[in-house]
C-alpha positions as CSV (number, residue, x, y, z in Angstrom):
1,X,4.6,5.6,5.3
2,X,5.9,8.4,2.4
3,X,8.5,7.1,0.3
4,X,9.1,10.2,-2.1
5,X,12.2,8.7,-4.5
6,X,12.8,8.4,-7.8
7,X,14.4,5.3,-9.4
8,X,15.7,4.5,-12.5
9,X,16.2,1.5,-14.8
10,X,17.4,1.0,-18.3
11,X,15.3,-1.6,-20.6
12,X,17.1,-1.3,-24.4
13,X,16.8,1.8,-25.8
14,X,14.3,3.1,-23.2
15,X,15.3,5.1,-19.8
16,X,12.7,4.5,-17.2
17,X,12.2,6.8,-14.0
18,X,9.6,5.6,-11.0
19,X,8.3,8.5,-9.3
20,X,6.8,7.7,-5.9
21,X,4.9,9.8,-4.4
22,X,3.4,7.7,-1.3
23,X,3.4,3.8,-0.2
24,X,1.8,2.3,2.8
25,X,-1.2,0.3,3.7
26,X,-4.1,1.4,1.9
27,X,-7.2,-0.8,2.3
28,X,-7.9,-3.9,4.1
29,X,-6.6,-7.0,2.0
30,X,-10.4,-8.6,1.1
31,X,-11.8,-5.6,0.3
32,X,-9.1,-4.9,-2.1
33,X,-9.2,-8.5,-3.2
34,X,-12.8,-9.9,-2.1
35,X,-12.0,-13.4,-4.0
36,X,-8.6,-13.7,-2.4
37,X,-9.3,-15.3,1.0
38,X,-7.2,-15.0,4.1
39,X,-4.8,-18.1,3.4
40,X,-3.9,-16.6,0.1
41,X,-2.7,-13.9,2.0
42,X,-1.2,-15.5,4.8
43,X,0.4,-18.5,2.7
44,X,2.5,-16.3,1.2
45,X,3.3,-13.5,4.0
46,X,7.1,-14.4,3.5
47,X,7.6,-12.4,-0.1
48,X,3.9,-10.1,0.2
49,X,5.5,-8.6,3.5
50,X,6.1,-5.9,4.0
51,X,6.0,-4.6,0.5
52,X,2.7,-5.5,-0.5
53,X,0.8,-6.9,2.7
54,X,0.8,-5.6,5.9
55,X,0.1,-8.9,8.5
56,X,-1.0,-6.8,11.7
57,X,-3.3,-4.9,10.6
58,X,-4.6,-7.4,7.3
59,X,-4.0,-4.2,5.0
60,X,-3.2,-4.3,1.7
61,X,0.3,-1.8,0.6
62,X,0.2,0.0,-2.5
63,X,1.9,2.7,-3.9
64,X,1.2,5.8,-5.6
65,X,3.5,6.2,-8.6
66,X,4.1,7.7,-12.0
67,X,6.4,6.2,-14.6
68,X,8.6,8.5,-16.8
69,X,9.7,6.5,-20.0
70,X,12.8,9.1,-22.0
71,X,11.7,7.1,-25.7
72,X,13.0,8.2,-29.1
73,X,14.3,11.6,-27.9
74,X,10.3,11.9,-26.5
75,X,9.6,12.2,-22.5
76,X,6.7,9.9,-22.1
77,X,4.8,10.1,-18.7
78,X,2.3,7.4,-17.5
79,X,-0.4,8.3,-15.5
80,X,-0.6,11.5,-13.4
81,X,-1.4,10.7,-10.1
82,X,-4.4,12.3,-7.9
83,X,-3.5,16.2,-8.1
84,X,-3.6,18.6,-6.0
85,X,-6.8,20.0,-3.8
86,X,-9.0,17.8,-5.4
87,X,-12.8,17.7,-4.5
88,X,-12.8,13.0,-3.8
89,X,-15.4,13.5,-1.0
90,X,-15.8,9.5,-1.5
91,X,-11.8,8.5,-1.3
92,X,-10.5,10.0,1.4
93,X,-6.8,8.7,0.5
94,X,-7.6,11.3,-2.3
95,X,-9.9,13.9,-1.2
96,X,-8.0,17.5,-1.2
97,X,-4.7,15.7,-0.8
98,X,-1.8,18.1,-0.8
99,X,1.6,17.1,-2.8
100,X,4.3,18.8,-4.7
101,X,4.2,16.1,-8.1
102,X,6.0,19.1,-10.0
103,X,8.5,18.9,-8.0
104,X,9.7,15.6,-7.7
105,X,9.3,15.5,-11.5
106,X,11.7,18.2,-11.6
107,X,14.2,16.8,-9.0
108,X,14.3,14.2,-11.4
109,X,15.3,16.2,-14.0
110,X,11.9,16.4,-15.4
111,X,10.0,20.0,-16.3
112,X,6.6,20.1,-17.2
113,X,7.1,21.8,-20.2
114,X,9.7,19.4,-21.4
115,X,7.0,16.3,-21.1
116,X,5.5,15.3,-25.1
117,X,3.4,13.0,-23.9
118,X,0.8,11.6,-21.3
119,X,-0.3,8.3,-20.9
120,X,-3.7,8.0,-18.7
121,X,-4.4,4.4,-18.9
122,X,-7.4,4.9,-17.6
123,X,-9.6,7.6,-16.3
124,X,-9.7,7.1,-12.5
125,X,-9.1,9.6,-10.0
126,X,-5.4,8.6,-9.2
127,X,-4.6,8.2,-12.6
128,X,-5.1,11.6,-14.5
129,X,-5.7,14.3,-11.4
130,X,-1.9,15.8,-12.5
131,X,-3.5,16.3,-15.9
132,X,-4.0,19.6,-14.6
133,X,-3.3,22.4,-12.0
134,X,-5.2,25.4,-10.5
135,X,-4.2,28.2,-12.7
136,X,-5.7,31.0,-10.3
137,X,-9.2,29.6,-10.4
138,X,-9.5,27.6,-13.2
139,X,-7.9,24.3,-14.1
140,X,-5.4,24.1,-16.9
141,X,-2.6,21.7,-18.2
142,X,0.6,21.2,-16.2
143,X,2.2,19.6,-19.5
144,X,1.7,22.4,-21.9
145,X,3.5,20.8,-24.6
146,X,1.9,17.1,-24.2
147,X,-0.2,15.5,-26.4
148,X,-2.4,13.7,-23.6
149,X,-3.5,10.1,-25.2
150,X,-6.6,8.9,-23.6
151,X,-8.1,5.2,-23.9
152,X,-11.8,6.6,-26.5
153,X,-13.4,3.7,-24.5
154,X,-12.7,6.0,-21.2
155,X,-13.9,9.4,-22.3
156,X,-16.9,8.3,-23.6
157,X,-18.0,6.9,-20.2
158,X,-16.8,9.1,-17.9
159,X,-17.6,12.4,-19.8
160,X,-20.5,14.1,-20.0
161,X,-22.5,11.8,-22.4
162,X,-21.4,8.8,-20.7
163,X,-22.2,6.5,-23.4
164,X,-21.8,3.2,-21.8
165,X,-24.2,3.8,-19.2
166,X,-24.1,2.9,-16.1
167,X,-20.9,3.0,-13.2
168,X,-20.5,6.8,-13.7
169,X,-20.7,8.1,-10.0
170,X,-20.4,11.5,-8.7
171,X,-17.0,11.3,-8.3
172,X,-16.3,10.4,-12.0
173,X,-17.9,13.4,-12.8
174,X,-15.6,15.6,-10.4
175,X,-12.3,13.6,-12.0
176,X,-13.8,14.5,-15.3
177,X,-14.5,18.1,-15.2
178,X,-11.2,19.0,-13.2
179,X,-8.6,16.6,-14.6
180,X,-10.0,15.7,-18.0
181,X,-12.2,18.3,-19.7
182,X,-9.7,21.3,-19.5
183,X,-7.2,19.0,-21.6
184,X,-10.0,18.5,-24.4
185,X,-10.2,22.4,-24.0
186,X,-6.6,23.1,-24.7
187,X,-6.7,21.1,-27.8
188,X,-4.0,18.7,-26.6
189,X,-6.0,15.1,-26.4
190,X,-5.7,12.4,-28.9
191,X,-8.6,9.6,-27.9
192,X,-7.5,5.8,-29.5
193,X,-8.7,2.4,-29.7
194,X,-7.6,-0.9,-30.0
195,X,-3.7,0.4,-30.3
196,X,-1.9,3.4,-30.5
197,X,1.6,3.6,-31.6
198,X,3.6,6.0,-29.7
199,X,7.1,5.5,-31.4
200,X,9.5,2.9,-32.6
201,X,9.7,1.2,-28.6
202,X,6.1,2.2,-27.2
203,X,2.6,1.2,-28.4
204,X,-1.0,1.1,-26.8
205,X,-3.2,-1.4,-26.5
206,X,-6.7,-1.9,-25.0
207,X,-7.3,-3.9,-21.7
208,X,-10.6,-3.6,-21.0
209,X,-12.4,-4.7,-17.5
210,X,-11.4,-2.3,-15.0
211,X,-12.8,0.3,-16.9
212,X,-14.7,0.1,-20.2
213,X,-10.9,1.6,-21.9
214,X,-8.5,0.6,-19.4
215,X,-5.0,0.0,-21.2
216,X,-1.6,-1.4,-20.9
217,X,1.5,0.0,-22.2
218,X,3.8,-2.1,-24.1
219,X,7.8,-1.6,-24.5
220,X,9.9,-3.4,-26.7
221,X,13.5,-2.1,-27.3
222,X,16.2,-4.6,-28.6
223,X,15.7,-7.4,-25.9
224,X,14.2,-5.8,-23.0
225,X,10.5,-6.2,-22.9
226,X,7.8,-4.5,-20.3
227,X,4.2,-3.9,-20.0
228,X,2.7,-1.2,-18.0
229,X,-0.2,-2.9,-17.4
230,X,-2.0,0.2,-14.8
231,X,-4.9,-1.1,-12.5
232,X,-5.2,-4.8,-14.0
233,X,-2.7,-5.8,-11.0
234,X,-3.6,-4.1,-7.4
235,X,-1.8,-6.6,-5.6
236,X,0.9,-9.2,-6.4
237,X,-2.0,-12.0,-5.1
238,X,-3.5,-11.3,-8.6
239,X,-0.8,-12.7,-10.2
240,X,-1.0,-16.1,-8.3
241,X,-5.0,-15.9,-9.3
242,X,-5.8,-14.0,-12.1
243,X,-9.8,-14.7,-12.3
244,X,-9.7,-12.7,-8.3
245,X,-10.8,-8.6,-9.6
246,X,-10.0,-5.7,-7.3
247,X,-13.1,-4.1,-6.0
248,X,-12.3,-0.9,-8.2
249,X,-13.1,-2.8,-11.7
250,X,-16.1,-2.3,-13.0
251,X,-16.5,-5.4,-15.0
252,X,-14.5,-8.3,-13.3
253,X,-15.1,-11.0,-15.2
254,X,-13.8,-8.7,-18.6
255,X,-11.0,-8.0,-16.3
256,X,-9.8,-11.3,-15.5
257,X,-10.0,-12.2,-19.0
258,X,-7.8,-9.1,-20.2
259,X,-5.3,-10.2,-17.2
260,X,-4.9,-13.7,-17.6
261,X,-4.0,-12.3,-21.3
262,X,-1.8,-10.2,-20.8
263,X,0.0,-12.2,-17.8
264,X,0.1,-15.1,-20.2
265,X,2.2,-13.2,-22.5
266,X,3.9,-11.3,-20.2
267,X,5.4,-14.8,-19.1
268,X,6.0,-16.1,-22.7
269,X,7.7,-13.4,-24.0
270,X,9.5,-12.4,-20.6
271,X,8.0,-8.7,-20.2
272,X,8.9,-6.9,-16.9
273,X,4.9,-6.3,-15.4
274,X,4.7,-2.9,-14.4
275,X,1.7,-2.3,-12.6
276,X,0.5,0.9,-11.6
277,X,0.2,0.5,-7.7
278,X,3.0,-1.6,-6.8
279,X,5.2,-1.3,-4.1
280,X,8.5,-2.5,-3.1
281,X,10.5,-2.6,-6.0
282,X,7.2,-2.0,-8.5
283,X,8.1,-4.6,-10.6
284,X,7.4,-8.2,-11.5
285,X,9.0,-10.8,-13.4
286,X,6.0,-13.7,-14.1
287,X,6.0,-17.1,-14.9
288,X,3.1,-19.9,-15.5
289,X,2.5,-22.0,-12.7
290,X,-0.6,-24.2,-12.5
291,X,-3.7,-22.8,-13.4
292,X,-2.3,-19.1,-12.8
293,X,1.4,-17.1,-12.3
294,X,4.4,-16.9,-9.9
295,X,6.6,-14.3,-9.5
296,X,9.8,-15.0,-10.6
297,X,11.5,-11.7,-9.8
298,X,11.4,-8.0,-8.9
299,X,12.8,-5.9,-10.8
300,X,16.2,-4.3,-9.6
301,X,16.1,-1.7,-7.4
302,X,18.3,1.3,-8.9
303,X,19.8,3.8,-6.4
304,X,18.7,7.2,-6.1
């Protein structure tokens, strides 16, 4: 299923624009989810179907989205996506995949050069591969004019040195050198730790679990609150059990812990959860329930 749109919702001060590039099943359910056994799935098909849960065939439906946040006269763009022609030999939802990202960016009103900054919330392959573009042989920066902020945490694993050891496979080193070195070239990246205030609405802060610097974005504008919270969330069954890791983290109990955390004040301080693989409306209002969360709502679906 494609499902190329782009959406847009006003939180305060902040206009936010969902670009989707793709949304259909993507893997099967427990292999997303291995802690999240077939009831979970099935007691709940009513509201997982067919956004998020496909029953038939027992896969799991993501998305494959960017968010555009227009912030204190700024163009703010969060994550990047896989890129184009990409060498993923091991992902083949990813491996020399063909898409015009440019251009839906632009029939959103959106030109690369007019982008100031890029969130990569972490360093995974469908995360940063729009970074950059073949520039007749070599890859260089689609956003020219972005500073590109990258989780220090991140770099220092996936690049070259990889300094925490460990979970750096062949692949990380082909996201690295195509989508991630030639910004360090150009002089536009800005690593940060801990937090990183991006303006007045918009600040940083480490997540870590799914990767060593894995990050959420946080918005807070007047009333409206939201937290871009990337690949904590895969599936909306993490919500319901926040302990269960996707199969993509490489440290799950570190993950559930940054999860529960940021779920827990997600629901206290009524934040929209943003996650980065959502489909449906891409959204989630939370609430505490038991020992984990319910979703209270989806965000609202603006027209086209």
């Amino acid at each position: 299923m494609t499902n190329e749109s782009a959406q847009t919702i006003v939180l305060g001060d902040v206009e936010i624009i969902r670009i989707v590039e793709w949304q259909g099943p993507f893997a099967p359910a427990r292999t997303l989810v291995p802690d999240a056994g077939a009831e979970v799935w099935k007691d709940n098909e009513e509201w997982l179907a067919p956004d998020h849960w496909a029953p038939d065939t027992d896969h799991a439906v993501m998305a494959l989205q960017s968010w555009v946040l227009r912030s204190g006269g700024r163009t703010v763009l969060v994550d990047t996506g896989v890129g184009d022609g990409r060498e993923r030999p091991h992902s083949p939802h990813f491996h020399r995949r063909r898409d015009d990202f440019p251009g839906r960016l632009e029939r959103a009103g959106i030109r690369p050069e007019d982008v100031d900054v890029v969130v990569n919330t972490h360093l995974h392959a469908d995360h940063v591969g729009w970074n950059t573009y073949d520039g007749g042989g070599e890859w260089v920066p689609t956003f020219p004019n972005a500073r590109y902020l990258l989780p220090a945490a991140d770099d220092f694993h996936f690049g070259p040195g990889n300094a925490y050891g460990g979970g750096r496979q062949e692949e990380d080193r082909l996201v690295y050198e195509d989508s991630v070195a030639p910004v360090h070239r150009a002089g536009l990246v800005t690593l940060w730790d801990g937090t990183h205030r991006i303006d007045e609405n918009l600040v940083l802060e480490s997540a870590p679990g799914h990767t060593p610097g894995s990050a959420v974005l946080r918005l807070a504008s007047g009333t409206d609150r939201a937290v871009f919270v990337g690949d904590l969330l895969h599936s909306p069954v993490q919500i319901l059990h926040p302990a269960h890791a996707s199969c993509f983290c490489l440290n799950a109990a570190q993950a559930a812990t940054s999860r529960r955390r940021i779920l827990e004040r997600a629901a206290d301080e009524r934040e929209l959860v943003v996650p980065a693989h959502f489909g449906g409306a891409g959204a989630a209002e939370v609430r505490r329930q038991g020992e984990g969360f319910a979703v209270a709502g989806w965000a609202a679906r603006a027209a086209e």
